[in-house]
N, C-alpha and C positions, 0 to 999 in steps of 0.2 A: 263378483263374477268379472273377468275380463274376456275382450274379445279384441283381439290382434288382425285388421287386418293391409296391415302394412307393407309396402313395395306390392301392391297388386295393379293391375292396370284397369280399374274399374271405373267406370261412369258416371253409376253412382248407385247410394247405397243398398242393400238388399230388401225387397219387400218385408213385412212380418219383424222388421226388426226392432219395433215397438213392441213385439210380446216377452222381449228380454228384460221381464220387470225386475230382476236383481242385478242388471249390469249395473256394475261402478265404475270401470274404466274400460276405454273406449278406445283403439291406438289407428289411425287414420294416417299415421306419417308414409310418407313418399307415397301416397299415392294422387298424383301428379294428374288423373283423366278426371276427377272430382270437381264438379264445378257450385255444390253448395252442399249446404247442412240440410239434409231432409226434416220435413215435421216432426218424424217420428222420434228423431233424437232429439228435440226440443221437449218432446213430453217424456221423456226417462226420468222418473224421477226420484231413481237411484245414483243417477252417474253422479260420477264425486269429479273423474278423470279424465278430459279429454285432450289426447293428445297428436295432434296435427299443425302442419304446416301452412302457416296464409298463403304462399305462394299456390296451393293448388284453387285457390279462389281466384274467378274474374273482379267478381264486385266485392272488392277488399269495406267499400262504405256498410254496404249490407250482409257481411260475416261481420263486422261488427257489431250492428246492431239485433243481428239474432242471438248474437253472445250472451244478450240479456236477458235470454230467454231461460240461461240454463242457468238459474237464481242457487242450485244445488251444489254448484264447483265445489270444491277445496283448495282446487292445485289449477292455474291458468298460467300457461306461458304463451306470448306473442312475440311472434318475430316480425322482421321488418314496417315496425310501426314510423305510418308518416306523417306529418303532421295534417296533413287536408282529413286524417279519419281520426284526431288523437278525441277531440268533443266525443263521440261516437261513441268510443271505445272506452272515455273512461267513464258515460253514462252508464254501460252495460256492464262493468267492472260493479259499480255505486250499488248495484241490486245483488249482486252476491256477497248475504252479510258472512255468510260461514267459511271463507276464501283462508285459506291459510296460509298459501305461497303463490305470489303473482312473480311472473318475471316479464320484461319487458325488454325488445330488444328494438333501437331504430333502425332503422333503413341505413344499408351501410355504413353499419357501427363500427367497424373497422377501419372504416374509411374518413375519421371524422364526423359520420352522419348524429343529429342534434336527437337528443330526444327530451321533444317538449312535455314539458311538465306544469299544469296549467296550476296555479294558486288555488283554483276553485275544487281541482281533483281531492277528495276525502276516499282516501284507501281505507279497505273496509276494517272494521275494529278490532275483530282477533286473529290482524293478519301475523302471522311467525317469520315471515322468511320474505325477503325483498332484494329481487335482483335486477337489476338496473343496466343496462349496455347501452351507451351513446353520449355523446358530447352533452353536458349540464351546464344550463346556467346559475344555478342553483335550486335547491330543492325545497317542496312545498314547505309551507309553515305546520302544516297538518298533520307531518311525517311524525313528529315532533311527541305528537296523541298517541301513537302506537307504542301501546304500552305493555303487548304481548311480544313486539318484534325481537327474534333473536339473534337473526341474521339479516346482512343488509351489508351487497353486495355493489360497487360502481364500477365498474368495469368501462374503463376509456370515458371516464367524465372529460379528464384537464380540467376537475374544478380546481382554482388555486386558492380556497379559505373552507377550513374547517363548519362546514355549517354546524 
């Protein structure tokens, strides 16, 4: 089941929307008046797909750390990742074993902006697809494991060696 409800100017989200036990995806984009993830979409625990924008959150530290609540993903993309929330974000990445495509963008990735990549981060095992946006120092040694990866995308590293 999907539920669209994108470019709306809402506050936040609908009461009862926890009785959508067969939702899989979730679309939340532009809507900009949102200032967190209700409970209720933390216990869905069909959603496979949640797709939204960080910038409609204040407390960018704790939308991250409710991310870890949704252990059911498939499919995570984040934007403007900065490094004072990357710890955060990629503890609540590490609980969703079933993740099949993460993407990751820094904070003004087009602008040079860095995106750290901690040694210690272990992207989940049957990840498929790895998309990447922001200046790299170079990449984990753990990347290395992903032995399902089929795609694996860097977009404005300026790495200059082949890892």
């Amino acid at each position: 089941m999907y539920l669209g409800l994108n470019h709306r100017d809402i506050i936040e989200l609908p009461e009862g929307i926890h009785r959508l036990k067969a939702l899989q995806t979730f679309n939340i984009r532009w809507c900009g008046c949102l200032t967190a993830l209700s409970d209720e979409i933390l216990n869905l625990v069909r959603l496979r797909h949640l797709k939204m924008f960080k910038s409609m959150f204040q407390d960018v530290r704790g939308m991250a750390e409710e991310l870890g609540n949704l252990i059911q993903l498939r499919r995570l993309g984040v934007m403007d990742v900065a490094e004072e929330n990357i710890s955060e974000l990629f503890a609540s990445i590490t609980k969703m074993p079933g993740l099949l495509s993460l993407s990751l963008e820094a904070k003004h990735a087009f602008d040079k902006g860095n995106l750290i990549l901690l040694d210690s981060f272990s992207p989940p095992p049957f990840l498929q697809k790895l998309l990447l946006e922001g200046v790299l120092e170079k990449l984990p040694t753990s990347f290395g494991s992903l032995e399902r990866l089929t795609t694996l995308r860097l977009g404005n590293s300026h790495m200059s060696e082949n890892s």
